[in-house]
C-alpha positions as CSV (number, residue, x, y, z in Angstrom):
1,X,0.0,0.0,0.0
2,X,1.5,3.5,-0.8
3,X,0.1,6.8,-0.5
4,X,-0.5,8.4,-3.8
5,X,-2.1,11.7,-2.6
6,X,1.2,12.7,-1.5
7,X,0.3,13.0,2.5
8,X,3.3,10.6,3.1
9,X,4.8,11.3,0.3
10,X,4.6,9.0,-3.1
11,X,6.2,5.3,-2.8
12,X,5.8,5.8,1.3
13,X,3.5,3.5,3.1
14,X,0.4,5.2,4.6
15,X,0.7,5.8,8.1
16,X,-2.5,4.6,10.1
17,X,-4.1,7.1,12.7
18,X,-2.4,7.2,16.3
19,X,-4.2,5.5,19.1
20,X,-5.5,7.6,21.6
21,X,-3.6,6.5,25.1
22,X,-5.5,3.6,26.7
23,X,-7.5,3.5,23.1
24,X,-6.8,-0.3,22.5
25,X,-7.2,-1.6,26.5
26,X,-10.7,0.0,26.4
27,X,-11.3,-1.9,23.0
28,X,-9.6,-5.2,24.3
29,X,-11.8,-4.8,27.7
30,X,-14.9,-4.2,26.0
31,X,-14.8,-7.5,24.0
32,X,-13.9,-9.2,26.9
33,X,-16.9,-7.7,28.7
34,X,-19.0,-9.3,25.5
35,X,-17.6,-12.6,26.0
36,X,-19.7,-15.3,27.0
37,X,-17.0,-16.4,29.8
38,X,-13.2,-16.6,29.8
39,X,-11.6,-16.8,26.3
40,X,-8.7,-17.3,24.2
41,X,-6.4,-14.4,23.3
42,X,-6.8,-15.4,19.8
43,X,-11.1,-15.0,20.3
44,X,-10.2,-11.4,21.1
45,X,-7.6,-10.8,18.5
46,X,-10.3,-11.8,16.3
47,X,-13.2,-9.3,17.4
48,X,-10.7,-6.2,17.6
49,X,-10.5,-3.7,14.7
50,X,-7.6,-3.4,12.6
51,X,-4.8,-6.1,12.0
52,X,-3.5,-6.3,15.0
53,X,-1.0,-8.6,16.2
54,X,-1.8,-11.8,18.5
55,X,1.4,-10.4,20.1
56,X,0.5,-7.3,20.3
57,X,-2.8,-8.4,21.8
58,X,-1.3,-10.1,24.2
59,X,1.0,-7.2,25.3
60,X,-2.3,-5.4,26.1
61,X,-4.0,-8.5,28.3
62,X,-0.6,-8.6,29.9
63,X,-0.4,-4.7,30.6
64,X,-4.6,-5.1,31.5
65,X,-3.8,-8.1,33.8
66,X,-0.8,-6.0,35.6
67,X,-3.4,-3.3,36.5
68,X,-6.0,-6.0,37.9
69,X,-8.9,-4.9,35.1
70,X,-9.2,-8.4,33.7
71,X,-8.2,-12.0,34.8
72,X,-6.7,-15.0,33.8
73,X,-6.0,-18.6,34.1
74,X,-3.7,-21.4,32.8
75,X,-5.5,-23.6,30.0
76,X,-3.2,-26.3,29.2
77,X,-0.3,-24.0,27.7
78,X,-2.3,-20.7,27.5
79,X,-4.6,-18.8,29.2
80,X,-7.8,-17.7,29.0
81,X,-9.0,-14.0,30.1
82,X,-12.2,-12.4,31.7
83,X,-12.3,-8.7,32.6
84,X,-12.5,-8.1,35.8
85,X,-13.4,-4.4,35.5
86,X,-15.3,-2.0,33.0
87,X,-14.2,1.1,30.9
88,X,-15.1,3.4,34.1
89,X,-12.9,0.9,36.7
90,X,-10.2,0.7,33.8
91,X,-9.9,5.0,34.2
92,X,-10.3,4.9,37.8
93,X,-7.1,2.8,37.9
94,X,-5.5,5.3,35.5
95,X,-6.3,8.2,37.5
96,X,-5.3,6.6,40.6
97,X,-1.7,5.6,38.9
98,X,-1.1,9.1,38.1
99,X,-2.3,10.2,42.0
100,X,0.3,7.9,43.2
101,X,3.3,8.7,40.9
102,X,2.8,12.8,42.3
103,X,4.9,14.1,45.7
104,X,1.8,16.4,46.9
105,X,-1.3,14.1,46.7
106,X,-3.3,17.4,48.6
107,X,-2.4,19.6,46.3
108,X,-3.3,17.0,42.7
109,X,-6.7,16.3,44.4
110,X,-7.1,20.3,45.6
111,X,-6.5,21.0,42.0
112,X,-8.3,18.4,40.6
113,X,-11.7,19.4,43.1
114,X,-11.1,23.1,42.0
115,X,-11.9,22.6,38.3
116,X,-14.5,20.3,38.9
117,X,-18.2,21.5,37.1
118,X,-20.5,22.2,39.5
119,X,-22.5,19.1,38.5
120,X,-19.3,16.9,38.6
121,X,-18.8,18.3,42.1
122,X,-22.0,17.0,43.4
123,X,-21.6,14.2,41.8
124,X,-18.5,13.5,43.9
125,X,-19.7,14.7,47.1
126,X,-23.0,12.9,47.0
127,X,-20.5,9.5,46.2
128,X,-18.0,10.4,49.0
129,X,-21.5,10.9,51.3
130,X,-22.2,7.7,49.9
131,X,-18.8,6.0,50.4
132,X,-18.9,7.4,54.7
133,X,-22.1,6.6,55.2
134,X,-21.3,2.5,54.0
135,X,-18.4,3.0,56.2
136,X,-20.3,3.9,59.3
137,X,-22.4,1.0,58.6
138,X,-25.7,3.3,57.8
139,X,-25.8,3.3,53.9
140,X,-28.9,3.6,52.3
141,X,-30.4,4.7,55.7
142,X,-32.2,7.8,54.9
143,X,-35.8,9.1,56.9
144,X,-39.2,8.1,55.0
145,X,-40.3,10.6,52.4
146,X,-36.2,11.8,52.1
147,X,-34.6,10.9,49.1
148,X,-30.9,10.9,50.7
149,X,-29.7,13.2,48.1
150,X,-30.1,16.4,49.5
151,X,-27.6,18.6,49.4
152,X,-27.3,21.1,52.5
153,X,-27.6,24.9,51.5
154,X,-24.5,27.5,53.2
155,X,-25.4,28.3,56.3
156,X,-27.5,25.2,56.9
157,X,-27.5,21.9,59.1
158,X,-29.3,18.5,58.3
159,X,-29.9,18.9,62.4
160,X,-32.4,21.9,62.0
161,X,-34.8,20.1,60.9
162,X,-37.7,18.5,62.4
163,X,-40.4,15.2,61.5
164,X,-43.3,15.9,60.8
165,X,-46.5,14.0,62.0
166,X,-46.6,11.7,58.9
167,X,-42.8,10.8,59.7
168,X,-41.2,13.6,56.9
169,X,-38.5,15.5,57.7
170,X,-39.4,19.3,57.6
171,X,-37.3,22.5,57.9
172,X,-38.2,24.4,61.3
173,X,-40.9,26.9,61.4
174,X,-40.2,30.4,61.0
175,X,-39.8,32.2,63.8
176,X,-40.9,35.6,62.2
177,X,-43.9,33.9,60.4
């Protein structure tokens, strides 16, 4: 194959696109995810897109097995592989390699909370409410009629307010009304 529009210049192979970083273990995880139970590195080769090499394939298992997202075991003289996490575990694991490769770990997360969107913000603090409250043992313990996702205004406590007759939790009367 040679590129005759003159991108590569004439008689030079074509070049294929660059993989995005982490492109081809979110491909290689997400047929394993399709997989109807542990299978062959060839079985994967053969669902991927592009020509790529059974070594090459391989490499990637390899690299996926090193950072616990899939799993495998001995077959006779191969092995066969099952993920063991998805595309959002696979870049939680990413983002927790780069947090641990940094001196300041305060000042990465500080940075990282500070450009958060507000939405993403919630998001986090309703998951880190989440992730205290199974620690304390009380997850998923919220009062009838509450939805356990209310987020507490400045200036406000989750202590001021009272239940109602019917067992809802209610903000106190005004004083002034």
């Amino acid at each position: 194959m040679t590129d005759q529009d003159g991108a590569g210049g004439i008689g030079w192979p074509r070049r294929s696109r660059r993989r995005g970083q982490g492109e081809l273990e979110s491909q290689v995880l997400a047929v394993l995810q399709v997989a109807p139970g542990p299978v062959g590195a060839a079985w994967v080769q053969e669902r991927l897109e592009g020509d790529l090499a059974y070594t090459t394939v391989m490499t990637i298992l390899s690299r996926l097995h090193a950072k616990q997202a899939v799993t495998r075991e001995r077959v006779g003289r191969s092995f066969v592989w099952r993920a063991a996490s998805d595309e959002a575990g696979l870049a939680a694991l990413r983002m927790r390699r780069v947090l641990d490769g940094q001196g300041d770990r305060e000042a990465v997360l500080a940075s990282f909370v500070t450009a958060l969107t507000p939405d993403d913000e919630r998001l986090l603090r309703d998951l880190l409410g989440d992730a205290g409250a199974a620690e304390r043992g009380d997850a998923g313990q919220t009062e009838p009629g509450e939805s356990g996702d209310r987020r507490t205004e400045p200036g406000e406590s989750g202590d001021e307010r009272t239940e109602s007759g019917d067992g809802r939790m209610e903000p106190p009367a005004d004083p002034e009304g």
